[in-house]
N, C-alpha and C positions, 0 to 999 in steps of 0.2 A: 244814502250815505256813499261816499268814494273815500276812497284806500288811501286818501291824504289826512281824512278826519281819525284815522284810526287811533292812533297817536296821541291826539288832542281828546276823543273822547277818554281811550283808555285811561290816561294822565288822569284825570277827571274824575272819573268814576271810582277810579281807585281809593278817591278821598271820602267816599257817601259812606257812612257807618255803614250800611246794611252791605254792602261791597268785602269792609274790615271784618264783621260778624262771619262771614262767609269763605275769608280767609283769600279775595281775587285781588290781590298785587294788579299793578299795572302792565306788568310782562306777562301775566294771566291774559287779563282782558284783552289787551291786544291782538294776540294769538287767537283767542274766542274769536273774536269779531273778525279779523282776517279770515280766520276758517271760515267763517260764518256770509264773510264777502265771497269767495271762492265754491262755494257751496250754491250762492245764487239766492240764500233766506234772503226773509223781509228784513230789510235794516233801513229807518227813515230816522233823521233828523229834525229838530226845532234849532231853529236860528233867531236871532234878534241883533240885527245892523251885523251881521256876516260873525258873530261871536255863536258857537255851538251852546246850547244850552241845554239839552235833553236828546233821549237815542229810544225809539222804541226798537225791537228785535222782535221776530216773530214768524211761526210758519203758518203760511195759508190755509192749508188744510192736513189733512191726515190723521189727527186730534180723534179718536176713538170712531174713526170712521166715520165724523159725520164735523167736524169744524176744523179750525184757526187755533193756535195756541199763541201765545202770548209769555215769549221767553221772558224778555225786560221789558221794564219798561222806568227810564230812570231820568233826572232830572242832576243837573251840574250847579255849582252854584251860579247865584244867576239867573235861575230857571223857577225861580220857585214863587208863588204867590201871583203867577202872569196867565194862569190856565193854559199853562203850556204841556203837563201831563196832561188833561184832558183835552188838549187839541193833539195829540199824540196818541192817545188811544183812540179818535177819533177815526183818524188816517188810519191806524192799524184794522180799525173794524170794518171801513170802507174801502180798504181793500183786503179782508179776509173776505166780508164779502161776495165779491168776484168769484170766487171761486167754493164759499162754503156758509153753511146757514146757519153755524154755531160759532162762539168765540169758547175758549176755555185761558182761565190762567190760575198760577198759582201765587199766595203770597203766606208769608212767614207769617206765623201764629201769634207774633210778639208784635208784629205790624201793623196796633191797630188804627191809626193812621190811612195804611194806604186799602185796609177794609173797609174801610168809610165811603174811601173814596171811589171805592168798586161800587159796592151800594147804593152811592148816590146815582153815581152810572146805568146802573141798571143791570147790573149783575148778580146774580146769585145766588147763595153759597151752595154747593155740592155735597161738601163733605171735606175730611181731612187725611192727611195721609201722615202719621209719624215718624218721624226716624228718615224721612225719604231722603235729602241732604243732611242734615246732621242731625244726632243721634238726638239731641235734646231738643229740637223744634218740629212742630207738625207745623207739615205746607195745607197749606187750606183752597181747596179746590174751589174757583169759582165759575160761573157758566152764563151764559148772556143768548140767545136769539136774535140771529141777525136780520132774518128774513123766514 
């Protein structure tokens, strides 16, 4: 990702329900992900003909001492039905990788959509944490083996 796309993803993302449920404006996101350029995190990109379609985010390691966490991982419209979140989790795992043997992410309880799609991936489930971002949804811990 570079500090030109910030903008355009922001804009973007602000429109995915689960963004609105979450309460992230686009002056939110922005901000996020500028810090998050500034900080050095994983931030990758899906493109299709120079048009942004998807932003995975993500730290390498540190994740309970032994993985990668997996902040977003989200898809614009556009992005959708191309296996382009799966080629974005792909990139993220291949390079958490590098540096860690575990992946961890979390998804909303009400998501059950993108818990499928972890699943079919080869992920997890852990466990649930309630209340963690907001007070009425448990984030649902999931967990992968990279190597």
């Amino acid at each position: 990702m570079e500090a030109a796309d910030v903008r355009v993803l922001a804009e973007g993302l602000a429109a995915v329900p689960l963004m609105i449920r979450y309460g992230r404006d686009a002056a939110a996101l922005a901000r996020a992900l500028e810090a998050a350029l500034g900080r050095g995190e994983g931030l990758l990109v899906a493109e299709d003909d120079g048009v942004l379609r998807g932003v995975a985010w993500f730290l390498p390691s540190g994740t309970l001492a032994l993985g990668g966490y997996l902040k977003l991982i989200a898809l614009l419209r556009g992005g959708e039905g191309k296996r382009t979140g799966a080629a974005l989790l792909r990139a993220f795992e291949h390079e958490t990788a590098r540096a860690s043997a575990h992946a961890f992410l979390l998804v909303s309880d009400f998501n059950e959509g993108a818990q499928r799609f972890y699943e079919r991936e080869g992920y997890q489930r852990a466990g649930a944490l309630p209340g963690l971002v907001l007070p009425d949804v448990a984030e649902v811990l999931y967990w992968k083996r990279l190597r």
